[in-house]
N, C-alpha and C positions, 0 to 999 in steps of 0.2 A: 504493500500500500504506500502510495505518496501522499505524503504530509504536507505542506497544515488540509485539513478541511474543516469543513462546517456542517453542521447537524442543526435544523432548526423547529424547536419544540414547540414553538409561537409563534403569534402574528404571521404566518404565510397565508390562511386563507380566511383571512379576516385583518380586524383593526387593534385586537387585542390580543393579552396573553404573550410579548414579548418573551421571549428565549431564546437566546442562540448560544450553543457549542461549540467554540474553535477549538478541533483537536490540533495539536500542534506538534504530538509522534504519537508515539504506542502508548504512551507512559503519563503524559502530561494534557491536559485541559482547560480550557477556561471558557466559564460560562457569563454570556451576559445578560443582563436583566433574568428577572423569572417573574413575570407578572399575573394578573387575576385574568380571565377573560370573562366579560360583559355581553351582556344580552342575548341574540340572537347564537352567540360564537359559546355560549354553555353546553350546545347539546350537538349533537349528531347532525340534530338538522339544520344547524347550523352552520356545519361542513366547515366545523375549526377542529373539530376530533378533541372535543374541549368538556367531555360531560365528566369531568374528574376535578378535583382538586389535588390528590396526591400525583405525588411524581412519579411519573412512569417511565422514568430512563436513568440508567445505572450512572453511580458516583465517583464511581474509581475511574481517578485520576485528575476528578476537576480539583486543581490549587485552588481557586479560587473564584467568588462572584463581584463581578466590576456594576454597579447598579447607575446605569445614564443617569437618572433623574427617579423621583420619589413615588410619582404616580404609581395609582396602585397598578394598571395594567401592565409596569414593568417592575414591583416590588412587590407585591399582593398577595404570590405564593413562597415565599422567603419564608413564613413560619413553618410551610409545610416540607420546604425543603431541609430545614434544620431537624424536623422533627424525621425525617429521612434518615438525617443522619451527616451530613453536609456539616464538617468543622473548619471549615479554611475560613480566610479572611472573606469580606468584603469593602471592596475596595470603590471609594464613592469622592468626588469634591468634597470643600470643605462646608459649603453651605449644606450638601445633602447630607453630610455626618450630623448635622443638628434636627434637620428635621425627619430622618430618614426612624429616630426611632420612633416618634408621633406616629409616623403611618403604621409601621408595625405594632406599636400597640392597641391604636384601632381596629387593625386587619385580626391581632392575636382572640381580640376582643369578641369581634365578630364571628371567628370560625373554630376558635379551640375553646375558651375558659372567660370569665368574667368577677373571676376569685380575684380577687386583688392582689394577694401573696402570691398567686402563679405570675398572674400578668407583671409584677414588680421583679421576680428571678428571672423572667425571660427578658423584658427589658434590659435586665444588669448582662444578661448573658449575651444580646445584639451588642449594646456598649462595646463588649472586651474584641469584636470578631470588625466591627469597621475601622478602619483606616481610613486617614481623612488624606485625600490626595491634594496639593494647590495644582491648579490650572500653570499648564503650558511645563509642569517639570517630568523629566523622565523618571519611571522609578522601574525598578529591575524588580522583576518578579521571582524567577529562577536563574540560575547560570551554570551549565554542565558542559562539560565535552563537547554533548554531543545538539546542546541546544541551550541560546541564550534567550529569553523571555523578558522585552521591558514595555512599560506600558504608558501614557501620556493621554492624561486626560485637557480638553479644549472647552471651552465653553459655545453652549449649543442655542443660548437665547429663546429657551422653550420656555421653561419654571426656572426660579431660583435655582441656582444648584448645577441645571440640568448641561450634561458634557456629553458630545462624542469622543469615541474612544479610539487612539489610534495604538496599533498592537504591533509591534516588532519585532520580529523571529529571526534568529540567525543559526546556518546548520554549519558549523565551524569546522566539519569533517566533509560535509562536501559544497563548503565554499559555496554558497548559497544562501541569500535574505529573501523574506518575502515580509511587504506590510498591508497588513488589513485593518481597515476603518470601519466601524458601527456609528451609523451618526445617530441611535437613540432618536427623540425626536426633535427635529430642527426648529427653531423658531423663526418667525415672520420678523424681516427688517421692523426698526422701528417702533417693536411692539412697548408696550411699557414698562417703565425701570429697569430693564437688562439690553446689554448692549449686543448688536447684533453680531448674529456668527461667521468669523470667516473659515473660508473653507482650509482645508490643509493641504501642505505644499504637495507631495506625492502620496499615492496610493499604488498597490498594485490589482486590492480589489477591495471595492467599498459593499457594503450593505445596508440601503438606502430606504430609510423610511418613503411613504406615498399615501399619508392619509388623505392631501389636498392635491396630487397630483394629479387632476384630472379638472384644476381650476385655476386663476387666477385673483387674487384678491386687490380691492383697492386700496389703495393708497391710506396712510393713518389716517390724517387731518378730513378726509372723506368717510371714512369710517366713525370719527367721533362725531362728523356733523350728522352722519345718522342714526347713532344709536341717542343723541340730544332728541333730532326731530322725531324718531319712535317714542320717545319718552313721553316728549311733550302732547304729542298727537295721543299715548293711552293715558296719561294723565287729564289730558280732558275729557274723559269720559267721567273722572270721577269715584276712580277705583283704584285697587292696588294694582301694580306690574309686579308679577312674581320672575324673574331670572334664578333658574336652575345653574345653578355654578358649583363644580367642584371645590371642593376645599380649601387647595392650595394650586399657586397658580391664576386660574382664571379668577378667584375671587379679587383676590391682589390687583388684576390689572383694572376690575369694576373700579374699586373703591379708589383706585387711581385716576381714571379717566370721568368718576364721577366729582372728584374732589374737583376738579378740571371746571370743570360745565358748572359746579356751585361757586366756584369763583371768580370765572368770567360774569355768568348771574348776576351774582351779588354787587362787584364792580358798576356794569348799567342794567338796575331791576329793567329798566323797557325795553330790552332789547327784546324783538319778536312780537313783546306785546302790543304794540301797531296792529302787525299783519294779523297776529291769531286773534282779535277782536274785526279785524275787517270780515273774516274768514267766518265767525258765527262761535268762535269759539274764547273760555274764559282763559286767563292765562293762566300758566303754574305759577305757587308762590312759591318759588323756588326759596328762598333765604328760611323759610319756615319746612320743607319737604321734608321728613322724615327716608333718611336710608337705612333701613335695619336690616341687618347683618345676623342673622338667626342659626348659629351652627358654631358652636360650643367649639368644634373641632379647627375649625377655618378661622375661628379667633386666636388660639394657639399658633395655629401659621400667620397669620395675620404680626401676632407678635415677635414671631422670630424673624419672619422678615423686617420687620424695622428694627429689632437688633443687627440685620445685617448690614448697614447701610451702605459698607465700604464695597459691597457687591452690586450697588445700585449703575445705572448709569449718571453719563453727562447730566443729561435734562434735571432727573429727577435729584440729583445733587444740589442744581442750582433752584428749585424748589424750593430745598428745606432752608437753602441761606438766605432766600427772600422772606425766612418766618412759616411760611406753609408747611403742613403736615398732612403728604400723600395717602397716608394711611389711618392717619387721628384725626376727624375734623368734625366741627358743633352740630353737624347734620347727623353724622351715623349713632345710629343706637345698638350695642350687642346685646344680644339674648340669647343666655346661654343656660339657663334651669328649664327641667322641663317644666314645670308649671309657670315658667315666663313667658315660654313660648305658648302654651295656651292661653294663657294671658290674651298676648299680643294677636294672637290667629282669632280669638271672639271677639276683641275689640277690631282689627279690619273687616272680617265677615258683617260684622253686625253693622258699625259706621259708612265703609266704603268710602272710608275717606282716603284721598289720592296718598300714597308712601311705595317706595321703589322697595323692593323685600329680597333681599341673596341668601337662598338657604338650599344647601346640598339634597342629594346628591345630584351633577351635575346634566345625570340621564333619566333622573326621576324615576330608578328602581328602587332608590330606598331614600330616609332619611325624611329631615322634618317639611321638604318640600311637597311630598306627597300630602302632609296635612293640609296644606295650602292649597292643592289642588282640588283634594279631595269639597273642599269648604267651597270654594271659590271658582270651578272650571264651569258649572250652570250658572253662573252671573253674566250678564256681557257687557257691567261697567267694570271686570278686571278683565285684565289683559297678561297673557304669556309670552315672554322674550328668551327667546335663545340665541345665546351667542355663540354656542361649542358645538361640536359635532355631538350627531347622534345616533348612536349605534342601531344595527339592525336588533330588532327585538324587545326593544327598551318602549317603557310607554314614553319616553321621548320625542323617538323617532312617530309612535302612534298621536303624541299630541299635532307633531309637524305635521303630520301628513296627513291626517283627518280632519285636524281643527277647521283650518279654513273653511270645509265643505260643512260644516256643522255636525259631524261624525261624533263618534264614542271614543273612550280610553277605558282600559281594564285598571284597576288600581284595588292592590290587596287581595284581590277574587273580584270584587265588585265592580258594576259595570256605570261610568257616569258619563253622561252629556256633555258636548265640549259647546259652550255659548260664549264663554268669553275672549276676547280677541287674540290671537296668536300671530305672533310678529319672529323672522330670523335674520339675523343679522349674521351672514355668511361670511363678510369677511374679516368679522372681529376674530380671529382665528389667534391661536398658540403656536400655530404648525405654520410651517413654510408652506407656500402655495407653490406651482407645478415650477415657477421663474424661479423660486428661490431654492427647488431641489435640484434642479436643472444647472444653476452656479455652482452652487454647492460642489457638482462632480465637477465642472467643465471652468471652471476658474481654478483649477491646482497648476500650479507651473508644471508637474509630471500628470498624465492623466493616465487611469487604473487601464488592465488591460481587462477588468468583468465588473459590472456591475449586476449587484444582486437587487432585487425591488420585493418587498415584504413591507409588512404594517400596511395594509390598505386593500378596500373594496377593488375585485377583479377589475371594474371599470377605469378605475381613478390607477392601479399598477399597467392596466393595458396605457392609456392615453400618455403616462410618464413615460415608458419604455418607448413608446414611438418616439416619444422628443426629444428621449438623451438619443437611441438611434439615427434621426434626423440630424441632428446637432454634429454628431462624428460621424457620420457618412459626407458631410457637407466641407467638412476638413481633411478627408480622406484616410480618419484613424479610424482603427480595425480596433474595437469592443464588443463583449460579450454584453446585450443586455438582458440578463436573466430572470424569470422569473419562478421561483419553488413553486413547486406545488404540494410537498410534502417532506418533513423532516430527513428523509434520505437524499435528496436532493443535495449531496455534498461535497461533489468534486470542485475541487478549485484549480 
């Protein structure tokens, strides 16, 4: 057998459940990400091969697990691989070493034990097993005869934290390197408080995320002007906007981009109110809006990322020295007891009074957003906003795609009526759109001689491979654009 290959456990036919195996000889391994898969991609017929949570692929030999970023789709089955039996390091940035055990003791929470004393030993026991990597330094994993292993993680401008991984093998007995790159998942130029990703100088074969490969997104400053005018527009009705947001991540870049829109606001209250009175409509009072922020969980991310600042970008540096606080500001309210959050769920049902609401989970399979929906989706002075993708299967995806028409959502077993409005806002994205996967490979001063395409709907993996193919047919270099279709798919 010739070395390195790849094996990959996840994300090939679907958008979740990242995994990947680089064998690197007979002897040695390293596994990246090992995530949850979501919705649709849990069962069979979902045709991810995903109706398991244990791990189904032997451990001898993997040193260790390199975690891109903290989402659960790429960290989610970590307690189960430990409980496997899995004792090597994990090896993460230094932001995702702070919040990488948050997630894990949610995920431990959720699928093993809710004892305190357990969930606090395994805690202490992730602590001892991450390694906290800084950005852009090499660090040597193994070094033998017959094989050296070092590894460098980049920053990927997805989430906090979140790094592509470039991996270096050298075979010192036959005089031979090979480097391969996991770019985890990319972030969109621009996006908020992280600075965007550049690609790296050589590869010789990359494994290239594709969840928006099959779109183009607009521009920031287009993007805020229309997640403002969606606002404005369901706040005139009069009711709440519920926004389904992950935890970590997409939350952060709301409460940023809102803090935004209440400060420009606040500066000239009549801005708009002109036209939305010409228009028949009352304005928002925006300096009075309530943003609440309801996930107990997302408030703990919430808070480590503003311990992180020195991870911030440009922009939002020059924020906090004008006084402003991206993530702290007189609008947002957190609720974080469960009898606060009831609280606050019968006083909006009941009042319908306008307040913008971010509460998990961000596919609305679980968590206190269901409450919200469940309360509030037969109203039609509230209004649903999404801004993240949504997986097959998820009443997410059932809210997008039926709402508009006046259709149903299944929630908990129970079946309710979708009346109130449903708005997406496609290219507030996390993820690089098809331009930004497409640099990604084709802006390296060495360009790979394979590209592998995983994490993403056949549609959106079909349309990317045509355009990195276009792109190096039109140069006249010779690339593999591959796509898996199944964990054996491992020649490199």
């Amino acid at each position: 057998m010739v070395y390195p290959e790849i094996l990959h456990h996840g994300a090939v036919q679907g958008v979740t459940g990242s995994c990947h195996q680089l064998l690197m000889d007979a002897e040695h391994s390293l596994l990246i990400d090992c995530g949850l898969f979501q919705g649709a991609e849990t069962s069979q017929e979902g045709r991810a091969g995903a109706n398991h949570l244990a791990i189904d692929f032997s451990l001898d030999g993997i040193k260790a697990l390199v975690a891109t970023h903290v989402h659960i789709d790429h960290v989610g089955r970590i307690p189960y691989l430990m409980a496997a039996g899995f004792k090597g390091p994990i090896l993460c940035s230094e932001p995702s070493a702070r919040l990488l055990p948050i997630v894990l003791e949610d995920a431990f929470k959720l699928g093993f034990s809710r004892d305190q004393r357990q969930v606090e030993r395994y805690i202490k026991l992730v602590e001892t097993r991450i390694v906290a990597l800084p950005y852009r330094n090499w660090f040597t994993l193994f070094e033998t005869d017959r094989l050296n292993c070092r590894i460098r993680l980049q920053r990927a401008g997805h989430i906090l934290g979140s790094a592509y991984v470039e991996v270096d093998l050298h075979y010192p007995q036959e005089k031979r390197s090979k480097r391969i790159v996991f770019s985890g998942d990319l972030g969109a130029p621009h996006a908020p408080l992280l600075p965007a990703p550049k690609p790296p100088y050589r590869a010789d074969l990359v494994v290239l995320e594709s969840t928006y490969g099959d779109r183009l997104h607009e521009d920031r400053k287009i993007r805020r002007q229309r997640l403002e005018q969606v606002l404005e527009q369901a706040l005139a009705d009069n009711g709440s906007v519920l926004i389904p947001a992950f935890s970590i991540g997409r939350t952060q870049e709301l409460l940023y981009e809102l803090e935004d829109i209440l400060h420009r606001k606040n500066l000239n209250e009549t801005t708009g109110d002109a036209t939305n009175r010409l228009a028949g409509v009352e304005p928002v009072d925006w300096p009075r809006l309530p943003i609440i922020l309801d996930s107990p969980l997302a408030s703990r991310f919430t808070e480590v990322y503003r311990e992180l600042k020195p991870f911030w970008d440009a922009e939002a540096h020059l924020r906090l020295r004008k006084g402003r606080d991206p993530l702290s500001f007189a609008n947002l309210i957190t609720v974080d007891s469960h009898e606060a959050h009831l609280r606050m769920l019968r006083h909006l049902t009941d009042t319908a009074r306008p307040a913008i609401v971010i509460a998990g989970n961000g596919m609305c399979s679980g968590g206190r957003i269901v409450n919200y929906l469940k309360s509030m989706l037969h109203d039609e002075r509230h209004n649903v906003l999404f801004v993240g993708y949504q997986a097959r299967g998820t009443p997410g995806r059932a809210i997008q795609t039926y709402g508009p028409r006046g259709g149903h959502v299944d929630l908990d077993g129970e079946r309710f009526a979708i009346r109130a409005r449903v708005h997406t806002i496609g290219g507030y994205s996390a993820h690089a759109d098809q331009k930004g996967l497409v640099n990604f490979v084709t802006r390296m001063r060495e360009w790979p001689s394979e590209v592998r395409i995983v994490h993403g709907e056949s549609f959106a993996k079909q349309s990317l491979t045509k355009a990195l193919q276009n792109f190096f047919v039109r140069y006249e270099h010779r690339v593999k654009v591959a796509v898996p279709v199944n964990k054996n798919d491992s020649a490199i």
